[in-house]
C-alpha positions in Angstrom: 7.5 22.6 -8.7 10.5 22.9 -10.7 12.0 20.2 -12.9 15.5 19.6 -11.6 16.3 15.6 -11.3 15.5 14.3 -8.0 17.5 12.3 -5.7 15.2 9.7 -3.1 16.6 11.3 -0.1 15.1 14.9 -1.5 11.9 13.0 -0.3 11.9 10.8 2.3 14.7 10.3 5.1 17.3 7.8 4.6 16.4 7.5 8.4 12.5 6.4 7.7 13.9 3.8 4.5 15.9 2.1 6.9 13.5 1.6 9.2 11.0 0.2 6.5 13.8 -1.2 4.4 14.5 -3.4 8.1 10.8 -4.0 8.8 10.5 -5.7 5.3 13.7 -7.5 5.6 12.5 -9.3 9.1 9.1 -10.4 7.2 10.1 -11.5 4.3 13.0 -13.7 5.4 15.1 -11.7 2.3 18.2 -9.7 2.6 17.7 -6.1 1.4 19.9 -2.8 0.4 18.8 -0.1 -1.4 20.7 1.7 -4.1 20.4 5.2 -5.4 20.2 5.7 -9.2 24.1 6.5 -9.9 24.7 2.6 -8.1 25.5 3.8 -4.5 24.2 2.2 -1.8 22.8 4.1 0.7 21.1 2.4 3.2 23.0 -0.3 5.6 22.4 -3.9 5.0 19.7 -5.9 6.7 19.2 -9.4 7.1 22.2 -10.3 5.7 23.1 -13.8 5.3 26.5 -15.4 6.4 27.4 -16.9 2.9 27.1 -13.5 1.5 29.4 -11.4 4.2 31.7 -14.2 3.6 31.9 -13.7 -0.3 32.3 -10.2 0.1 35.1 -10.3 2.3 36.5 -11.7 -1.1 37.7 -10.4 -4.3 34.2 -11.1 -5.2 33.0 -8.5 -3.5 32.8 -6.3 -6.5 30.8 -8.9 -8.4 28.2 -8.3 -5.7 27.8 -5.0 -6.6 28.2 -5.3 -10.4 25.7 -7.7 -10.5 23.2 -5.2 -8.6 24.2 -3.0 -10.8 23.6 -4.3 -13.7 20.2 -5.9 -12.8 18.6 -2.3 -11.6 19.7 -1.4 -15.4 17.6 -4.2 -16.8 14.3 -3.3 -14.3 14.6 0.1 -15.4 14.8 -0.8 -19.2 11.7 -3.3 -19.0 10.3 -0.7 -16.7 9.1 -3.4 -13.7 11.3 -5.3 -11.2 13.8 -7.9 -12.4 14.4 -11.0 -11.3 18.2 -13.5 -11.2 20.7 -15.5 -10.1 23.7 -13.1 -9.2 27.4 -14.7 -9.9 27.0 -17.2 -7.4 23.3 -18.2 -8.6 21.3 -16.9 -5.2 18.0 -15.8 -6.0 18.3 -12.2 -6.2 15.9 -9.2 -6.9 16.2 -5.7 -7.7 13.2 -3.4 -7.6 12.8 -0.2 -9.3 12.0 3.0 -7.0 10.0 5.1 -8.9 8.4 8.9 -8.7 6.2 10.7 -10.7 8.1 8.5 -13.5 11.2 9.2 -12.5 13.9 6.2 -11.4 15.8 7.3 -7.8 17.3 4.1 -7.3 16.5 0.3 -6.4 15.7 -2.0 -4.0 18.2 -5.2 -4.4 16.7 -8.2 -2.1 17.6 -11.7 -1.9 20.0 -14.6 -0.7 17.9 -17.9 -0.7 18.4 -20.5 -2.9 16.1 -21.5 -5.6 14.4 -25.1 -5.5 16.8 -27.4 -7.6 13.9 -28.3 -10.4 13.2 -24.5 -11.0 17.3 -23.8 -11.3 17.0 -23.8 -15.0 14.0 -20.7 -15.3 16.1 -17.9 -14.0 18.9 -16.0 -16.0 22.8 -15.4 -14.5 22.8 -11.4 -14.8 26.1 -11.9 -15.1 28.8 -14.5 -15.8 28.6 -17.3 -13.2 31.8 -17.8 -10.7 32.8 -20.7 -9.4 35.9 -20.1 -7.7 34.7 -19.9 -4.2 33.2 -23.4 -3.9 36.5 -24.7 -3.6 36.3 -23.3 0.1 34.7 -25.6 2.4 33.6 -22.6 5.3 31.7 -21.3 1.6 30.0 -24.4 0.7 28.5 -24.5 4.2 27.3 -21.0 4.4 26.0 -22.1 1.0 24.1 -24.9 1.9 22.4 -23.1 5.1 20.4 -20.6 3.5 16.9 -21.0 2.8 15.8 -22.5 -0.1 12.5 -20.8 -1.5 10.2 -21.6 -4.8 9.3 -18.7 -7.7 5.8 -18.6 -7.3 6.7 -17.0 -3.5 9.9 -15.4 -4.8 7.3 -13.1 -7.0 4.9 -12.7 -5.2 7.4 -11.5 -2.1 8.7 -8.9 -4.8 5.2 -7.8 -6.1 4.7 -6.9 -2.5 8.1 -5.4 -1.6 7.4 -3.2 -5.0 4.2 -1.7 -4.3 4.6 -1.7 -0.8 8.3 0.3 -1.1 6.7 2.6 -3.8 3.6 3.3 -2.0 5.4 4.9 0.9 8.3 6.8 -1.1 5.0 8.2 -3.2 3.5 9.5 -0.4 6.7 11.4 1.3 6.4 12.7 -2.5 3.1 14.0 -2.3 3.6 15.6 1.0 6.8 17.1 -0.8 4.2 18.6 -2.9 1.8 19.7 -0.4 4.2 21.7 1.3 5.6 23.4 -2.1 1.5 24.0 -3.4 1.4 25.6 0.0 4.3 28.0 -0.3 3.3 28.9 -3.6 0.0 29.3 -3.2 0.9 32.2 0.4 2.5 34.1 -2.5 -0.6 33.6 -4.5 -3.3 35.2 -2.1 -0.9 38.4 -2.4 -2.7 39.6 -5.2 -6.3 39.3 -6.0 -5.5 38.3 -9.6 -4.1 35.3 -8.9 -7.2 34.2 -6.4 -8.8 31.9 -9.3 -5.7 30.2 -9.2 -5.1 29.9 -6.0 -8.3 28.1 -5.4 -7.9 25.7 -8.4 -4.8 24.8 -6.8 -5.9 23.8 -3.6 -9.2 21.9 -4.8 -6.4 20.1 -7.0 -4.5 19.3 -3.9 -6.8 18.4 -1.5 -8.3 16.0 -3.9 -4.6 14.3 -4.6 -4.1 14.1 -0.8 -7.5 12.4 -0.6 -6.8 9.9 -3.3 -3.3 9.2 -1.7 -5.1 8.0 2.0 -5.0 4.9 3.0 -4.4 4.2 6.6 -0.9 3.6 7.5 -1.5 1.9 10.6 -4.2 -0.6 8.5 -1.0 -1.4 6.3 1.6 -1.5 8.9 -1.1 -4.0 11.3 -1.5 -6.3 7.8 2.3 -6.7 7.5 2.6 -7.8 10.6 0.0 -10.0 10.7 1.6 -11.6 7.5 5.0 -12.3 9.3 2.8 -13.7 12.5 1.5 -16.0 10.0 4.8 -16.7 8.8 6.1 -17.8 12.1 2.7 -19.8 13.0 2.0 -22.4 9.5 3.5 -22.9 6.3 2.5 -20.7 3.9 -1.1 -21.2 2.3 -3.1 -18.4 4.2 0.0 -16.3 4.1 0.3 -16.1 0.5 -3.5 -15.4 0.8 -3.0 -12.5 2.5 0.2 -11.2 0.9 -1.8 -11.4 -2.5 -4.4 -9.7 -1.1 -2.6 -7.0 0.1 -0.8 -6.5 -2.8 -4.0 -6.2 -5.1 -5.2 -3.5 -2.5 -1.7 -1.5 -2.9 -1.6 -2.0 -6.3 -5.5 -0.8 -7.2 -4.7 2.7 -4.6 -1.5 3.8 -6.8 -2.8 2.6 -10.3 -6.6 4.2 -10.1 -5.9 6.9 -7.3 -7.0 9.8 -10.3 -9.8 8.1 -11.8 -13.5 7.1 -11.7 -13.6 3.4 -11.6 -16.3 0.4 -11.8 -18.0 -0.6 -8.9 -17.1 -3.8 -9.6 -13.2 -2.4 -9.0 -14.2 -0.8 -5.6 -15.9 -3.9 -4.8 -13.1 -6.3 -5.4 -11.0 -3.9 -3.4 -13.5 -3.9 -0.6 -13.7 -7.5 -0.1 -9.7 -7.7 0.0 -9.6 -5.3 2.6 -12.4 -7.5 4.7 -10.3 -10.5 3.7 -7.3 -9.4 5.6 -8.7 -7.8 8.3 -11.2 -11.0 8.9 -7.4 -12.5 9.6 -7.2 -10.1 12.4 -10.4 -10.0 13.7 -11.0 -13.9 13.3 -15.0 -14.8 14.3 -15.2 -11.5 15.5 -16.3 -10.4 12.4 -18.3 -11.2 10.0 -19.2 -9.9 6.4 -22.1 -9.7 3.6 -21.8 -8.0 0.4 -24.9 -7.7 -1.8 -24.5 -5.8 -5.0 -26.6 -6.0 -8.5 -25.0 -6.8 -11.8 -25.9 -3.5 -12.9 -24.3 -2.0 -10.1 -21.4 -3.3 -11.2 -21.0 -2.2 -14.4 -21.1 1.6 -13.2 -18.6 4.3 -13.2 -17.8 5.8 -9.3 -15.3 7.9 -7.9 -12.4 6.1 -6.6 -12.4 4.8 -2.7 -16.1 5.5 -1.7 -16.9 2.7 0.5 -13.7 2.1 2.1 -13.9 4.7 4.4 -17.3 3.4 5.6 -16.1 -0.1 6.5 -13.4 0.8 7.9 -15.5 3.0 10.3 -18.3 0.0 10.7 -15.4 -2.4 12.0 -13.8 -0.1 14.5 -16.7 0.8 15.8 -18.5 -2.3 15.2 -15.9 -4.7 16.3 -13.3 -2.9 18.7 -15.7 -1.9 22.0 -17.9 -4.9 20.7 -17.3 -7.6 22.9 -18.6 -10.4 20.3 -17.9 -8.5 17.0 -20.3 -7.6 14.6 -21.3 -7.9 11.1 -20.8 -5.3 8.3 -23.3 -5.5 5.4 -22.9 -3.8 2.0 -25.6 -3.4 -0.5 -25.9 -1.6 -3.7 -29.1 -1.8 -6.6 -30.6 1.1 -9.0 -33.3 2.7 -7.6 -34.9 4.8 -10.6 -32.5 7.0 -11.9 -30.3 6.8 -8.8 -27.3 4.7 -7.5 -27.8 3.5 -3.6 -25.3 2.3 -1.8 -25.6 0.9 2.1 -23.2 0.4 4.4 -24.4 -1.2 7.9 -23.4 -2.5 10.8 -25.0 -4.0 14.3 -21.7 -2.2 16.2 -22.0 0.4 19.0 -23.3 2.9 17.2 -22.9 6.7 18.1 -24.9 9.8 19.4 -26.4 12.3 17.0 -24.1 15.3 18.3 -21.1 12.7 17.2 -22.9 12.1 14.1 -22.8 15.3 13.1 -19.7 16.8 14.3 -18.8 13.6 11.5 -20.6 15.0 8.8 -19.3 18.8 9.3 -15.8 18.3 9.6 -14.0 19.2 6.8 -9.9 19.6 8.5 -8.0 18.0 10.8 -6.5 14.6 11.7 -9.3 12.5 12.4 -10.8 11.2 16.2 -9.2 8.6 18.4 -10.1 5.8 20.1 -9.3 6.5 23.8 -9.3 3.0 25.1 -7.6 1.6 21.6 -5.3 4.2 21.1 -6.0 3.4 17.4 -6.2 6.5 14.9 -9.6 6.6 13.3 -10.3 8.4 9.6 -13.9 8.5 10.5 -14.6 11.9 10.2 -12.1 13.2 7.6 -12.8 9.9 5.3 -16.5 10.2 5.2 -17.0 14.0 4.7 -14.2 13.9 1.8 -16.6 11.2 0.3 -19.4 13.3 0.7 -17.6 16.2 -0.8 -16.2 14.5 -3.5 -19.6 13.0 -4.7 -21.1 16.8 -4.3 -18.0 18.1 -6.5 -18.6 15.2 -9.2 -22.8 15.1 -9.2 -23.8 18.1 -7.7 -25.3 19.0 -3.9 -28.4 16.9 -4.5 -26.1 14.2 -4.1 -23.6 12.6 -1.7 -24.1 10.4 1.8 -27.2 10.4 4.4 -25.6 8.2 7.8 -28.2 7.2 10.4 -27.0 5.8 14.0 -28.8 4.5 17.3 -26.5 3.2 20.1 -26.4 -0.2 21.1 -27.9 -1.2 17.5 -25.8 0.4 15.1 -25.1 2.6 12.0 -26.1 2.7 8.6 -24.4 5.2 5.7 -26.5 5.5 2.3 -24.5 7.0 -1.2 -26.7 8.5 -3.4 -25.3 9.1 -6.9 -26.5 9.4 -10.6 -27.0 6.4 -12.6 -23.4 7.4 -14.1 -22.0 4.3 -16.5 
C-alpha cells in the first residue's frame, strides 16, 4: 500500500457514516457532525437541538464552527478526545477519527447543558459570548435542553470513540484486504515471488481474524443500551455502556498480541454481562479458572468464539435457556480450557463440517435469521493455536443432541 495521505471517505462511505453517525446520535441523546481533517464537515447534522439552529442562523454561526475547529486541534495534540464548553458553554465533544495513526477528521457531539455544580470543571475552547442571551426565543431554547453530569458525558464519548473508530478501522482493513489481494494476483505470476505471496496471506488472514467481532453482537448491544435508556434512569445502562466499551476497547488495543488469560477472561465475562441483559433468566453463567491460569500468556480472542456459539445454540432454540460453563486449570505441562453448555447440541456430521471449514461466511440460523461465526471462529482458533504451538495442539469439541456441547483448548504451559 502506498503512503499517500488518506482522506476518511477513501475508506468507508460517507453514506455508511451517516447512517452510524444517526444511529449514535438517536442513543445517546447528543447532537453529532463529523468533520474531515482540513475542518469541513461532511456529514449532515443529526439530532440537532433547537437552541443551536437558532444560534446558527446568527452571526454566531461561525463561532460554531471555530470552536469545533479548534477543539479537534486540541484532541489531536493530546492525542485522545477533548472535552468543553463551546462559546455559549454547551457541553460539547470532539473525537478524534484515527487510522493506522493517521488523523482523517473528528467527530464533534454535544448540546446539553452541564449540571450547575460541575460548571466550573470544564474549559471555554474559546472566548465565551454573551450576546445572544439578550434574546428571549434564545434563553428558552436554552433552557430546554437536557442537562447531563460528566461522569455520563465521558463515558458517552469513551463509547462514541471506540465505537466510531472500531468501524472506520475495519472498512480500513477491508481497504487492505482487497489491495493484499490485487498485489498478491500479480504475485503468483512468477514463482519467485511464491514465498512472498504466502507470507502475505498468512499475514492477512490472521489480521482479518483479529479484526472479528460480530457486528450484529455490537449493533444488538447498542440497542439494547438505548431500550434501557427509554425504560429506567441510568444505573444498568451505564453498566452496560462501560461494559461495552472495555470489550471495544480490549479488541482494537490487543488485536496483534498474546495476552493473559486473566485479559481474555475479563473480556469474556463482559461479553456475558451484556448479553445476560438480553437474554435475561434465560441464561445463565459459571466461570471457573485457577490463579495460575491466569497469569498465562494466550493468543488473543480464544474463548469468545466458543461462547458465543454455546449461547446461540444453547439459548436461541432452547425454550428455558441454558447455562454456559467455563473452566480452565494446568494439567501437567498443558493448558485446558473447557467451554460447555446443556443447549441443543448438534450431530457429528455438523460437528465436523465445523471443524473442517476453513472459508466462507459462517452458517445461519434458519428460524433466527441470526448470522452465526460458528464455523469460521472456531476452526481459525484451532488454526491459530496449531500455527503458535504446533499440530499437537489446538481444540477437541464433543456434542450429543438434547444434552449439549463441550469444546476443550489444549495449549503449552506458555507464561
Amino acid at each position: 500500500m502506498d503512503d499517500t495521505k488518506l482522506h476518511i471517505n477513501d475508506i468507508i462511505d460517507l453514506e455508511d457514516l451517516q447512517k452510524i453517525q444517526d444511529e449514535i446520535a438517536t442513543a445517546t441523546g447528543l447532537a453529532m457532525i463529523i468533520i474531515d481533517d482540513d475542518g469541513k464537515y461532511i456529514t449532515e447534522k443529526s439530532n440537532y437541538k433547537s437552541f443551536c439552529e437558532l444560534i446558527g442562523d446568527t452571526t454566531r454561526n461561525q463561532y460554531c464552527q471555530e470552536s469545533d475547529i479548534r477543539a479537534y486541534s486540541k484532541a489531536v495534540k493530546a492525542e485522545e478526545p477533548y472535552i468543553f464548553k463551546c462559546h455559549t458553554g454547551l457541553i460539547s465533544l470532539s473525537i478524534p477519527i484515527i487510522v493506522n495513526g493517521q488523523y482523517l477528521g473528528a467527530i464533534t457531539a454535544g448540546q446539553a447543558r452541564l449540571k450547575e455544580e460541575e460548571e466550573t470543571q470544564l474549559e471555554y475552547v474559546m472566548k465565551e459570548s454573551t450576546d445572544w442571551k439578550q434574546k428571549k426565543e434564545l434563553l428558552d431554547a436554552y433552557h430546554s435542553l437536557p442537562v447531563m453530569s460528566l461522569v455520563k458525558v465521558k463515558a458517552i464519548m469513551n463509547m462514541i470513540s471506540i465505537i466510531e473508530n472500531y468501524i472506520v478501522e475495519k472498512a480500513y482493513i477491508r481497504r487492505i484486504e482487497k489491495e493484499l489481494c490485487y498485489k498478491n494476483i500479480k504475485l503468483v505470476a512468477t514463482q519467485k515471488a511464491q514465498v512472498e505471496l504466502e507470507k502475505a496471506l498468512k499475514d492477512a488472514e490472521l489480521q482479518a481474524l483479529y479484526a472479528q467481532i460480530n457486528p450484529h453482537f455490537l449493533f444488538n448491544s447498542l440497542n439494547t443500551i438505548s431500550t434501557l435508556a427509554l425504560i429506567e434512569k441510568a444505573p444498568r445502562t451505564q453498566e452496560v455502556i462501560y461494559s461495552l466499551a472495555d470489550m471495544l476497547r480490549y479488541t482494537i488495543k490487543k488485536s496483534n498480541q498474546m495476552v493473559l488469560f486473566k485479559e481474555e477472561i475479563d473480556y469474556i465475562t463482559r461479553y456475558l454481562k451484556i448479553q445476560k441483559v438480553r437474554f435475561g433468566e434465560r441464561l445463565s453463567y459459571e466461570i471457573s479458572v485457577t490463579e495460575e491460569a491466569q497469569k498465562l500468556e494466550v493468543p488473543f480472542m480464544i474463548i469468545q468464539p466458543f461462547v458465543e456459539n454455546a449461547i446461540v445454540h444453547g439459548l436461541i432454540d432452547k425454550k428455558e435457556g441454558g447455562t454456559v460453563h467455563i473452566k480452565a486449570s494446568i494439567e501437567g505441562k498443558n493448558m485446558i480450557i473447557i467451554i460447555s453448555d446443556d443447549g441443543m447440541g448438534m450431530s457429528q456430521d455438523k460437528l465436523e463440517r465445523i471443524m473442517v471449514k476453513n472459508h466462507g461466511r459462517g452458517e445461519t440460523d434458519n428460524t433466527n435469521g441470526i448470522p452465526v461465526n460458528t464455523g469460521i471462529g472456531i476452526n481459525n482458533v484451532n488454526q491459530r493455536i496449531k500455527h503458535y504451538f504446533g499440530k499437537g495442539y489446538g481444540v477437541e469439541i464433543t456434542s450429543q443432541i438434547d444434552v449439549g456441547t463441550e469444546a476443550k483448548i489444549i495449549m503449552p504451559v506458555y507464561a
